[in-house]
N, C-alpha and C positions, 0 to 999 in steps of 0.2 A: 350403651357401649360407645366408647370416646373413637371414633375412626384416626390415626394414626397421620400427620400431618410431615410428608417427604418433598423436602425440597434437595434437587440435585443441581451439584456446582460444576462446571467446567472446569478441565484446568489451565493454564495459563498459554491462552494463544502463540505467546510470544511477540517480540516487534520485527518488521522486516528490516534487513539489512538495507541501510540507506536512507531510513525513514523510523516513522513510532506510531504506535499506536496509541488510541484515546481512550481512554476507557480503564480500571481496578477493578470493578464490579462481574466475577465471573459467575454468578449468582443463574440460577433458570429465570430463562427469560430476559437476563439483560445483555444487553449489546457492546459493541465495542466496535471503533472505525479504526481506520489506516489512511496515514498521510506518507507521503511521499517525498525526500527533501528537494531543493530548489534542484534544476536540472536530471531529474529522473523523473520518471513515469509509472503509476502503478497499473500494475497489471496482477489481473484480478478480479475480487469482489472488495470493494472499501468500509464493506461492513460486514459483521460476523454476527447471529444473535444464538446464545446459548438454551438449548433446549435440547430438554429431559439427561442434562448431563454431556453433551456433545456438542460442537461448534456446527452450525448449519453450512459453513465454508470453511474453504482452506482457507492457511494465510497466503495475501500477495505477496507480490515480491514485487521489489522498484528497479529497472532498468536504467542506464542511463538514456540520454538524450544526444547521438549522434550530432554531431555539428557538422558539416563538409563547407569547408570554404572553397571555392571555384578560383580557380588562378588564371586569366586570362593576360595573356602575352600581346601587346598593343606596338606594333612598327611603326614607328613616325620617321620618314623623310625631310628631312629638312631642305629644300630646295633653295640654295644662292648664299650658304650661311658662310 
């Protein structure tokens, strides 16, 4: 008797907003990562690997990257000008 040979596929993770994912392969057992574009941050897990038909993580999501510029106000005296 031939034992019946089940391979299950995930379905499509999706990409985060602001970044993409690497990876076509939603196959059991294979994986897929997540980048992040230039100035965001991902937050999260950066890899995802598909097993028995389910993603073993959510997807990240990428933040941006706060900048604060500091303004400092500088009084110069000119003295005898």
């Amino acid at each position: 008797m031939d034992i019946p040979f089940f391979s299950a596929f995930c379905s499509d993770p999706g990409m985060p907003e602001n970044g993409v994912r690497i990876g076509d392969d939603f196959g059991d057992g294979q994986m897929v990562a997540y980048r992040c574009n230039e100035a965001f941050n991902l937050v999260g897990s950066s890899t995802s690997f598909c097993i028995a038909g389910q993603w073993n993580s959510t997807k990240p999501t990428c933040k941006g990257i706060m900048y604060f510029i500091i303004a400092t106000t500088v009084s110069l005296d000119v003295i005898g000008a």
